[in-house]
MOPAC internal coordinates of N, CA, C and O (Angstrom, degrees):
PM7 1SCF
backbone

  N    0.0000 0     0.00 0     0.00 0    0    0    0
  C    1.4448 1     0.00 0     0.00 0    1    0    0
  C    1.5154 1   110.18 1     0.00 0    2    1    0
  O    1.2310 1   122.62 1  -110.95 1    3    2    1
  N    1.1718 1   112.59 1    69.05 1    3    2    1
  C    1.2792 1   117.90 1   179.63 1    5    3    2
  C    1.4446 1   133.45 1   -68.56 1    6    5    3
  O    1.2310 1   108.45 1   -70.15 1    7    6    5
  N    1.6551 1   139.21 1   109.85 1    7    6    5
  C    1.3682 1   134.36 1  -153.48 1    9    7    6
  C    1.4206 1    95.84 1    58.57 1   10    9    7
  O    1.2310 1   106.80 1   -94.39 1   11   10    9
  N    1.0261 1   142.16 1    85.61 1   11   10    9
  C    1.8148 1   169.00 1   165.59 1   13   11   10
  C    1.5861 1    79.16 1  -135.13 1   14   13   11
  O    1.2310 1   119.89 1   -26.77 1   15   14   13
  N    1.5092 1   117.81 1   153.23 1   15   14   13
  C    1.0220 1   149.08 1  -146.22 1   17   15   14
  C    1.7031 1   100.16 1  -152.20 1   18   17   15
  O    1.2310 1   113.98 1   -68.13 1   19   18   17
  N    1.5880 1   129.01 1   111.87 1   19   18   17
  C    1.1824 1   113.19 1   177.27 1   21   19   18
  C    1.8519 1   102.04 1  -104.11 1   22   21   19
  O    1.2310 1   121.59 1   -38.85 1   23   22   21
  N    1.3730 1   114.56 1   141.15 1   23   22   21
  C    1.6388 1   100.57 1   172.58 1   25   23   22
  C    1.2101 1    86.98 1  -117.13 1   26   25   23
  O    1.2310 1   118.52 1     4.50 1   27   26   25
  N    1.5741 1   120.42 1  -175.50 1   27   26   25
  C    1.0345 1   134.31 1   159.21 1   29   27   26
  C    1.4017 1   104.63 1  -142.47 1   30   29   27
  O    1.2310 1   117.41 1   -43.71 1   31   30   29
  N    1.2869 1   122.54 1   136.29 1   31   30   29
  C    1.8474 1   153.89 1  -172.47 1   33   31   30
  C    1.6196 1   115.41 1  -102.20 1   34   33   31
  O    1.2310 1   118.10 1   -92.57 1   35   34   33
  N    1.3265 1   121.23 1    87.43 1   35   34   33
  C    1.6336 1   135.81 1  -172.38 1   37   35   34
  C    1.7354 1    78.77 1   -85.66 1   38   37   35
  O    1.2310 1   124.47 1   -64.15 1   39   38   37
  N    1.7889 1   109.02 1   115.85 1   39   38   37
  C    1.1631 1   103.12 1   147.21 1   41   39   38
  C    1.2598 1   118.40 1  -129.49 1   42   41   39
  O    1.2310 1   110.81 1   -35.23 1   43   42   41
  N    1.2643 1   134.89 1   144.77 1   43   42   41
  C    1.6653 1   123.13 1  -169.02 1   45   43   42
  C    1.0874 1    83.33 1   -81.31 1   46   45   43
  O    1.2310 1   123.95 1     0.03 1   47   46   45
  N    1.7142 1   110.03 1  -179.97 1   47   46   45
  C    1.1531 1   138.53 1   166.55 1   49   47   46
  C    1.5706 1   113.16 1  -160.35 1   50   49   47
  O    1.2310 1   127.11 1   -16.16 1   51   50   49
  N    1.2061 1   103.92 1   163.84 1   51   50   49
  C    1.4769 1   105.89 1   178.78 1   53   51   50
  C    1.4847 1   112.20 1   -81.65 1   54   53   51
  O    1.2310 1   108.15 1    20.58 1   55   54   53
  N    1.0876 1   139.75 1  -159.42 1   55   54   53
  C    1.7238 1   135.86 1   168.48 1   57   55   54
  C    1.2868 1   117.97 1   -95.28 1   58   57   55
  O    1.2310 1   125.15 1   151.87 1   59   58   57
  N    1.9506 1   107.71 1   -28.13 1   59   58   57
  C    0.9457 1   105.53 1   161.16 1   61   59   58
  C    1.6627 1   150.24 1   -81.73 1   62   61   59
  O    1.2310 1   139.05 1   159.05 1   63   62   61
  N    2.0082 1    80.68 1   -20.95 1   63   62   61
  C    2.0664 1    93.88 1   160.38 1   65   63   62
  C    1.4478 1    98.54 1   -65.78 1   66   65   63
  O    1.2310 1   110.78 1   138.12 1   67   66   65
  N    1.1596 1   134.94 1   -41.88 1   67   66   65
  C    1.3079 1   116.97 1  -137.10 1   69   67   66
  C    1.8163 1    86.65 1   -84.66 1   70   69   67
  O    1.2310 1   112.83 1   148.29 1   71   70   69
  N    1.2678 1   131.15 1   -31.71 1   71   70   69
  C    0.9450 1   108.36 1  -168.28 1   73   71   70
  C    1.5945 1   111.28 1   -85.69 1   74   73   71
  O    1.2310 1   121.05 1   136.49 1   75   74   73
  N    0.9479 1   115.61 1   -43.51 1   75   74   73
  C    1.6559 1   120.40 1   160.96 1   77   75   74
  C    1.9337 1   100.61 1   -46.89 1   78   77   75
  O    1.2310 1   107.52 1   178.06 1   79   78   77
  N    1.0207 1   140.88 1    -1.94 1   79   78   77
  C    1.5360 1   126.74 1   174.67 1   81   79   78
  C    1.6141 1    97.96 1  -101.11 1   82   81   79
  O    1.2310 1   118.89 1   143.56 1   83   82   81
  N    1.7072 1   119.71 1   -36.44 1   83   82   81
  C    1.4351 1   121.48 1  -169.36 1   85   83   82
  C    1.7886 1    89.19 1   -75.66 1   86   85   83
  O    1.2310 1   121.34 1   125.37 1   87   86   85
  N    1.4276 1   115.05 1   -54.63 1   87   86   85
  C    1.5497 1   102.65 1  -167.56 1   89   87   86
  C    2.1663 1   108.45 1   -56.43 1   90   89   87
  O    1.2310 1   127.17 1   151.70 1   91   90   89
  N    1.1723 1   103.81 1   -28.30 1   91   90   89
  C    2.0975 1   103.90 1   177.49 1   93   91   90
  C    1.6581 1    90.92 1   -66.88 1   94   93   91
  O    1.2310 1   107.37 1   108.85 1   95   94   93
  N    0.8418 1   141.15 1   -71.15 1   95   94   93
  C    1.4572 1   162.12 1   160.25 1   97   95   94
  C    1.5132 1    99.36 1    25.27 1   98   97   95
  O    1.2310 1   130.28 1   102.83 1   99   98   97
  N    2.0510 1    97.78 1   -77.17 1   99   98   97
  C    1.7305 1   140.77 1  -153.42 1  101   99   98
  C    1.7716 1    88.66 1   -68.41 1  102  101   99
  O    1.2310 1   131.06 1   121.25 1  103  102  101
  N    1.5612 1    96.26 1   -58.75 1  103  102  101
  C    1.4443 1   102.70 1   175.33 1  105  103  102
  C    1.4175 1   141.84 1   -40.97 1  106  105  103
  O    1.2310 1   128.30 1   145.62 1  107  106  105
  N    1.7769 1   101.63 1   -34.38 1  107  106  105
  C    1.4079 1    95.32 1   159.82 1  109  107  106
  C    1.8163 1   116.13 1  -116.99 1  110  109  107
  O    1.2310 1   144.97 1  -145.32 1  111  110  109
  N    1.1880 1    69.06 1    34.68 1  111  110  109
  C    2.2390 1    67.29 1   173.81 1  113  111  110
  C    1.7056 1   111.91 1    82.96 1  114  113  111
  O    1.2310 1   118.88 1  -170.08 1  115  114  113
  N    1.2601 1   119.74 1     9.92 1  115  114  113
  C    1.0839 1   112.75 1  -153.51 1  117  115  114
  C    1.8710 1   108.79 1  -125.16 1  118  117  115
  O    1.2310 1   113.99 1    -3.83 1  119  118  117
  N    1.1533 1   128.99 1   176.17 1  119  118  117
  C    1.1199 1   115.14 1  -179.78 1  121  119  118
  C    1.4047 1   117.43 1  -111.28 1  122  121  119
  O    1.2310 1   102.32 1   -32.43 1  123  122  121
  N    1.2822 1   149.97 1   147.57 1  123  122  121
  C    1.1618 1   144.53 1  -175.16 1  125  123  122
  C    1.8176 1   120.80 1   -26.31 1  126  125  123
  O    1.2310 1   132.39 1   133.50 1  127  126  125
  N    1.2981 1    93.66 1   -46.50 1  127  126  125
  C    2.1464 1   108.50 1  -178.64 1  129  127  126
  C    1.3306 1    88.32 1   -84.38 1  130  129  127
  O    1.2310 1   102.80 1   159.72 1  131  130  129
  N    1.1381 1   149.14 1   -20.28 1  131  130  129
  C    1.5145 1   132.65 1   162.60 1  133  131  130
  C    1.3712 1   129.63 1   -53.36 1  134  133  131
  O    1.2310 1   129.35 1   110.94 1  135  134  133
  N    1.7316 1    99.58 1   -69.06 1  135  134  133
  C    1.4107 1   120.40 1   130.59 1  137  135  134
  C    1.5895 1   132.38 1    19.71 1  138  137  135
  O    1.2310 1   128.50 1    76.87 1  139  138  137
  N    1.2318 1   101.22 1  -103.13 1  139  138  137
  C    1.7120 1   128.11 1   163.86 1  141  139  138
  C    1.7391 1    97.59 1   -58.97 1  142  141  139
  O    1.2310 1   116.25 1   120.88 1  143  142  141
  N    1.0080 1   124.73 1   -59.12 1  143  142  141
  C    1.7427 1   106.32 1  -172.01 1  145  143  142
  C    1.3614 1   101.24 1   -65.31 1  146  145  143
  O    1.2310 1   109.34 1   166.63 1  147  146  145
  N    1.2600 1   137.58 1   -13.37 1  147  146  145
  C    1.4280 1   116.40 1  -170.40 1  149  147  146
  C    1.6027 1    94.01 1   -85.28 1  150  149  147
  O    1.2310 1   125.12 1   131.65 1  151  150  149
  N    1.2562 1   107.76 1   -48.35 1  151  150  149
  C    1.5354 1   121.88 1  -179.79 1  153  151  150
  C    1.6303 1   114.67 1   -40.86 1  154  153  151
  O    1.2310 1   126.28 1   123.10 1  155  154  153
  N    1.4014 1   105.53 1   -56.90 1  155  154  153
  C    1.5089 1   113.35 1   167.36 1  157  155  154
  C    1.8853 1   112.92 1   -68.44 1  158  157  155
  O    1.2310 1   127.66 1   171.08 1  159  158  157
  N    0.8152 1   102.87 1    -8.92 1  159  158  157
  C    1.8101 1    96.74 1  -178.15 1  161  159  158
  C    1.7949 1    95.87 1   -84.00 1  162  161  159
  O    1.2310 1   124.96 1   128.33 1  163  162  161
  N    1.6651 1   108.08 1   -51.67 1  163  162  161
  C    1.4813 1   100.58 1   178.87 1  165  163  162
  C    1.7519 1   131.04 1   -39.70 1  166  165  163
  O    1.2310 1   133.03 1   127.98 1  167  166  165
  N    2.0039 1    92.44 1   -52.02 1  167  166  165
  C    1.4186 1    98.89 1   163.93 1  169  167  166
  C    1.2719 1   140.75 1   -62.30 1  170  169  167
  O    1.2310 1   126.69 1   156.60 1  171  170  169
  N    1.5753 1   104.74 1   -23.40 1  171  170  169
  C    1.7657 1   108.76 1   168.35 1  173  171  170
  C    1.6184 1   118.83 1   -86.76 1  174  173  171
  O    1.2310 1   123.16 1   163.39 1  175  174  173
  N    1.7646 1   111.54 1   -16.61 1  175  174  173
  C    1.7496 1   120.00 1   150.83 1  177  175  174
  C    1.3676 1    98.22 1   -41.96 1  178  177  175
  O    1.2310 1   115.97 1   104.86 1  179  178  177
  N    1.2706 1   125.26 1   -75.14 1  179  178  177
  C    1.7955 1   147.15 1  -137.91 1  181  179  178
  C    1.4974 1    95.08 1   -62.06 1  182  181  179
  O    1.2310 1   124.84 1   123.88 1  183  182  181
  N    1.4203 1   108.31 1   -56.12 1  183  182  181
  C    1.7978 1   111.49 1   173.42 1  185  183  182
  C    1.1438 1   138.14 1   -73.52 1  186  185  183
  O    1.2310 1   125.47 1  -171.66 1  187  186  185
  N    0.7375 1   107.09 1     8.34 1  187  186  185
  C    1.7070 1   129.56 1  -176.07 1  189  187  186
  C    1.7868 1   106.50 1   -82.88 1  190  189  187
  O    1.2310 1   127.86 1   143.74 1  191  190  189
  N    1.4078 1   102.48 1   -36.26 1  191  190  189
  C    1.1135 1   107.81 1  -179.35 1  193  191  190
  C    1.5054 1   116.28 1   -88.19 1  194  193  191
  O    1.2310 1   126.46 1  -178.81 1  195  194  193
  N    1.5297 1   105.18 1     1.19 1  195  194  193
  C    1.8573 1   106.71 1   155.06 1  197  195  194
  C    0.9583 1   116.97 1   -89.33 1  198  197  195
  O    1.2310 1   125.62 1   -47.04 1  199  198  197
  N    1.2713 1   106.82 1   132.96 1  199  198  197
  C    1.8541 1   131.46 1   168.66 1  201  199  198
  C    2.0542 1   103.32 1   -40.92 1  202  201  199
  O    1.2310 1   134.83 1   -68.72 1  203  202  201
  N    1.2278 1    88.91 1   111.28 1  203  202  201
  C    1.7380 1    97.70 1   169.16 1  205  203  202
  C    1.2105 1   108.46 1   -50.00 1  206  205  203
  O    1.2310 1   113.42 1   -64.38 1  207  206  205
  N    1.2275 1   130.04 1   115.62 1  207  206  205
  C    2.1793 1   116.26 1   156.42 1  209  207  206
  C    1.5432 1   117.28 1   -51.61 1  210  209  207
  O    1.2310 1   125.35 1   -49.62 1  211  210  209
  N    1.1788 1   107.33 1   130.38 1  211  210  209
  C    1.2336 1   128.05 1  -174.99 1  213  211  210
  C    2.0198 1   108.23 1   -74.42 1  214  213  211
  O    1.2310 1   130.19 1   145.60 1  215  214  213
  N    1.1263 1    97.95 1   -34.40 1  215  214  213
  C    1.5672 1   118.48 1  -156.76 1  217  215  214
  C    1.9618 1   115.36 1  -132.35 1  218  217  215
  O    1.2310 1   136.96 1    -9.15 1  219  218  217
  N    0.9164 1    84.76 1   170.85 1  219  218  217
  C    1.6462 1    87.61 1   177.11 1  221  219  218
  C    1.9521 1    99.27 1   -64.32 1  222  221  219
  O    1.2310 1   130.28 1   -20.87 1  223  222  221
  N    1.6460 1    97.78 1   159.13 1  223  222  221
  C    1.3762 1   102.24 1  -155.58 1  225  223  222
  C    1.4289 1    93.31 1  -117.47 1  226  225  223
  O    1.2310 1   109.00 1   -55.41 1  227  226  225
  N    1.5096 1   138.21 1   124.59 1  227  226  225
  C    1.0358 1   130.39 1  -155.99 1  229  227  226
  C    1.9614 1    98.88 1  -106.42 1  230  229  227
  O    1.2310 1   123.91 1    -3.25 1  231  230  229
  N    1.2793 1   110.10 1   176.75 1  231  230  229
  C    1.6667 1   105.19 1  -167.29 1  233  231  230
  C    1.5047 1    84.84 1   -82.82 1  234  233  231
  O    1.2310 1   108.03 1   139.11 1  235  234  233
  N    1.5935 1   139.96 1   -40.89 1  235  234  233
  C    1.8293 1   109.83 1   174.16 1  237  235  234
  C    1.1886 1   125.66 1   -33.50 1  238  237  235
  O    1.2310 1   119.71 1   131.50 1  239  238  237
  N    1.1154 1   118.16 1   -48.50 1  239  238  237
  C    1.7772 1   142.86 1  -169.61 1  241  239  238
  C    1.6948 1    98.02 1   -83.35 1  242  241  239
  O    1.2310 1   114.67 1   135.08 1  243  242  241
  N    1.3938 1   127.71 1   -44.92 1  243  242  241
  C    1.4437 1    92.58 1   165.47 1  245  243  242
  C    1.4321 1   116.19 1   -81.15 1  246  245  243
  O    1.2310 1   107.40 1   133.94 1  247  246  245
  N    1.1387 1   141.09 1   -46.06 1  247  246  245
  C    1.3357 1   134.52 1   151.58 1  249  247  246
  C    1.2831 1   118.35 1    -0.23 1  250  249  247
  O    1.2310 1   112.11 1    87.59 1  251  250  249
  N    1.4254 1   132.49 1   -92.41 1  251  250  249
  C    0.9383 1   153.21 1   155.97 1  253  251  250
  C    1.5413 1   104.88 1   -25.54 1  254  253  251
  O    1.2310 1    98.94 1   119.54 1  255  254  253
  N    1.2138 1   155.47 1   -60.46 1  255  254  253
  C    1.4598 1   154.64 1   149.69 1  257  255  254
  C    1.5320 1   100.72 1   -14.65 1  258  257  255
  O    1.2310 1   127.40 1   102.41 1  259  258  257
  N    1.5474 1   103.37 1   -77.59 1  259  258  257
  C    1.5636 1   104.49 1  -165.73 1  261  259  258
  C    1.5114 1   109.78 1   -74.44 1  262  261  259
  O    1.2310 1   109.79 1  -159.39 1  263  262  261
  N    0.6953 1   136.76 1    20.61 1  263  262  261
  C    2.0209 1   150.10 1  -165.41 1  265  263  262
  C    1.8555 1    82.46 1  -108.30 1  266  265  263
  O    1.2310 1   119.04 1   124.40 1  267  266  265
  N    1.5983 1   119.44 1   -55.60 1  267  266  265
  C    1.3481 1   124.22 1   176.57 1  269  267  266
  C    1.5779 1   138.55 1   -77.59 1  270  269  267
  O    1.2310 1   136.52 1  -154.74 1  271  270  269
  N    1.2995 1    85.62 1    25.26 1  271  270  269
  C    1.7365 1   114.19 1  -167.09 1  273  271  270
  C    1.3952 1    99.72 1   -91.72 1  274  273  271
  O    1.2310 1   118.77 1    -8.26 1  275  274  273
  N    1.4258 1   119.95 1   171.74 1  275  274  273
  C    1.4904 1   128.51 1   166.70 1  277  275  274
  C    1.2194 1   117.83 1   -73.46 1  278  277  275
  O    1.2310 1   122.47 1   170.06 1  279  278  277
  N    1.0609 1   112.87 1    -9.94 1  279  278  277
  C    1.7239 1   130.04 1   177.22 1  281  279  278
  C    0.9563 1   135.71 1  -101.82 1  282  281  279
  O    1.2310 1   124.21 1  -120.96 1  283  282  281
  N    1.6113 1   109.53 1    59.04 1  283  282  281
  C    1.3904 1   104.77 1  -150.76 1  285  283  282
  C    1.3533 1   122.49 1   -88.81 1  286  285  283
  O    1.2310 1   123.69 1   175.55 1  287  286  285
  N    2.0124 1   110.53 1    -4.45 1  287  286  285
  C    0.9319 1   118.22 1   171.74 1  289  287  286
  C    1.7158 1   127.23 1   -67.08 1  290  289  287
  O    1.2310 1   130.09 1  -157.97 1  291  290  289
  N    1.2216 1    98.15 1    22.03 1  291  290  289
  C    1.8206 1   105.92 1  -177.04 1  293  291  290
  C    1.4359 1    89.58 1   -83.15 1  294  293  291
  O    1.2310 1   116.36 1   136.76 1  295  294  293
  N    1.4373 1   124.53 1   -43.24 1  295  294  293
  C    1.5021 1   126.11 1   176.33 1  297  295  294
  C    1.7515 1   102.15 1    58.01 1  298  297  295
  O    1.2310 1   118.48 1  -119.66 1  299  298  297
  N    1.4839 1   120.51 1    60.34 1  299  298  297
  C    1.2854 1   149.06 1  -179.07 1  301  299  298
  C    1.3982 1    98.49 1   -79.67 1  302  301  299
  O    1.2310 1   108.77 1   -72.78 1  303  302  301
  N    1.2628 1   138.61 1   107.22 1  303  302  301
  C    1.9078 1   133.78 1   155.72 1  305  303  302
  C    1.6981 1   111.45 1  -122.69 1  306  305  303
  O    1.2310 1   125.04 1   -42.48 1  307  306  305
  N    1.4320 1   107.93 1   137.52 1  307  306  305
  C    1.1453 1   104.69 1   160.60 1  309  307  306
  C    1.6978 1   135.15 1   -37.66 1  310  309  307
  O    1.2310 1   111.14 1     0.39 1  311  310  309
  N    1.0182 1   134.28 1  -179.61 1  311  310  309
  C    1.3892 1   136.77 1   166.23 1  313  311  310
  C    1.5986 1   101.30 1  -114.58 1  314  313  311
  O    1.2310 1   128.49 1   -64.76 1  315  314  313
  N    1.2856 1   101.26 1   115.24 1  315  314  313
  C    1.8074 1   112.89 1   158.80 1  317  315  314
  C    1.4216 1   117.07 1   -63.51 1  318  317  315
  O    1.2310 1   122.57 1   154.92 1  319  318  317
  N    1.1841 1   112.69 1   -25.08 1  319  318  317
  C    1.6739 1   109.36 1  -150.02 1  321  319  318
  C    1.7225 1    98.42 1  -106.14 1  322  321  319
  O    1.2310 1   111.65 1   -45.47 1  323  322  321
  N    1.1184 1   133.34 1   134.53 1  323  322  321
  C    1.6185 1   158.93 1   174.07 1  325  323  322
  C    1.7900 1    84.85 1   -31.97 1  326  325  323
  O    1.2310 1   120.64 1   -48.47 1  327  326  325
  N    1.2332 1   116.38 1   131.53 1  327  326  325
  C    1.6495 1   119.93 1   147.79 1  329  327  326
  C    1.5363 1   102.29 1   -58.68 1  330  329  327
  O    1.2310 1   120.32 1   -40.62 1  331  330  329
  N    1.4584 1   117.00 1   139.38 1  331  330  329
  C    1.8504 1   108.33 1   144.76 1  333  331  330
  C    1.1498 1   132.64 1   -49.09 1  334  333  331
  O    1.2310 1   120.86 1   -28.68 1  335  334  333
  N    1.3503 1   115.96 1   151.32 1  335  334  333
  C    1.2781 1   120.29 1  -163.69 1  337  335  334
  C    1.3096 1   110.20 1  -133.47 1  338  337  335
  O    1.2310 1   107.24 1   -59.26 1  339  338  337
  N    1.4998 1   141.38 1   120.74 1  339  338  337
  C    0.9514 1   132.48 1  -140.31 1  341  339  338
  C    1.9291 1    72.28 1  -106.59 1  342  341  339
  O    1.2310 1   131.68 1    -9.90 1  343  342  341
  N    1.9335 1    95.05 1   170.10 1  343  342  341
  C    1.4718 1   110.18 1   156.09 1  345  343  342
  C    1.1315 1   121.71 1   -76.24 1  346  345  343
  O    1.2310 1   112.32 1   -41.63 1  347  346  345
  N    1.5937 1   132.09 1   138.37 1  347  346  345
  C    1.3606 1    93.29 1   168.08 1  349  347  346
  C    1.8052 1    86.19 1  -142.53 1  350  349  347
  O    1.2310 1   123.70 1   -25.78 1  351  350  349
  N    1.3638 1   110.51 1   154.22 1  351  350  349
  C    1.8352 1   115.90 1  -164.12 1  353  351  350
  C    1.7005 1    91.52 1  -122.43 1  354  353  351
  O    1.2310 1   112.76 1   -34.21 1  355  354  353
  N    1.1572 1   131.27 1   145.79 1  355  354  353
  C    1.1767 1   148.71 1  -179.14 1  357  355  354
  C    1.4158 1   104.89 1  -121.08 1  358  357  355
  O    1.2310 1   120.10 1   180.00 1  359  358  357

């Protein structure tokens, strides 16, 4: 496997995810890193079907990204209105 790339993924968990993730795990025959890679294979299916950025990604466009998330209760909006601007004399 030549240029294969290994990462490794620190995710906490509580005692009780973790044990509710080993008991889904037992349930389908599988082992915990089975598990999570199948889980992560679905989510990198799901994204695949987003348009790559071509260019630098500006905070509208992430805004607007996460506004289209499952989470929508973050309730994320730009600011319309000018920051203040102080004087400043040199």
């Amino acid at each position: 496997m030549k240029g294969d790339r290994i990462v490794t993924i620190s995710l906490p968990l509580q005692p009780q995810q973790e044990a509710r993730l080993v008991a889904v795990a037992r349930a389908k025959g599988l082992s915990t890193d089975a598990l999570v890679r199948e889980a992560l294979e679905r989510i990198l299916a799901e994204a695949s079907a987003v348009p790559a950025s071509s260019g630098p990604v500006s905070g509208v466009v992430l805004v607007a990204t996460m506004q289209e998330s499952p989470c929508r209760e973050i309730g994320l909006e730009v600011p319309r209105d000018r920051p203040p601007v102080r004087d400043v004399r040199f």
